[in-house]
C-alpha positions in Angstrom: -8.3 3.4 -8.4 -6.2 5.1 -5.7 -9.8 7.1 -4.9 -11.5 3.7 -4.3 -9.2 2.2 -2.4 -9.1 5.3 0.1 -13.3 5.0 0.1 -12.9 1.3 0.9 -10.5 2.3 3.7 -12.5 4.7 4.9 -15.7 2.9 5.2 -14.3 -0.4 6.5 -11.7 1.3 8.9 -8.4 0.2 6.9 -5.2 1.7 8.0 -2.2 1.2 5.7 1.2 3.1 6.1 0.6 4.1 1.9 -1.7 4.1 -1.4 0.2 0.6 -2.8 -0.8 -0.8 0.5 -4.6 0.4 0.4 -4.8 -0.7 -3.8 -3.4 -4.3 -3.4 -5.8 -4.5 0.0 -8.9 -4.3 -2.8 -7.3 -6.9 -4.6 -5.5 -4.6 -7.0 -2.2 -5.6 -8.6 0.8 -2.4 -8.3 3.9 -2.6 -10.7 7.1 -1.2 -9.6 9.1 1.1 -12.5 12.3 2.2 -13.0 12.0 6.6 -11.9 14.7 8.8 -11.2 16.2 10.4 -8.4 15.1 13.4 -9.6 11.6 12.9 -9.0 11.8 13.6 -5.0 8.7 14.2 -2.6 8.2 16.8 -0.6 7.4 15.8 2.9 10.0 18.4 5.1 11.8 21.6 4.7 15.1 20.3 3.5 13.3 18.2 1.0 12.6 21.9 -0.7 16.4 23.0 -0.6 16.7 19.5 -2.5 14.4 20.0 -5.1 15.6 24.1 -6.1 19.0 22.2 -6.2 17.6 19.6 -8.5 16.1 22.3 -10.7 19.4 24.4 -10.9 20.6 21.2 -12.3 
């Protein structure tokens, strides 16, 4: 699903700040669930003395 929504967004010059945005643009329904705060992302360098803490833990 994520796949076709990028295609669609590609094609038809869609800009959208993330994949939820891009999946309910095709009509798509998202569900928010409960995660952890484990369950980081990886976007900067801090962000991997985060996670080796996390998996000291």
């Amino acid at each position: 699903m994520i796949l076709e929504a990028h295609r669609y967004a590609q094609k038809n010059g869609v800009v959208a700040t993330d994949d939820t945005s891009l999946i309910e643009f095709i009509g798509k329904k998202v569900a928010i669930v409960e995660g952890s705060y484990d369950n980081i992302k990886i976007t900067t360098k801090e962000d991997i003395y985060l996670a080796e803490f996390i998996l000291k833990k």
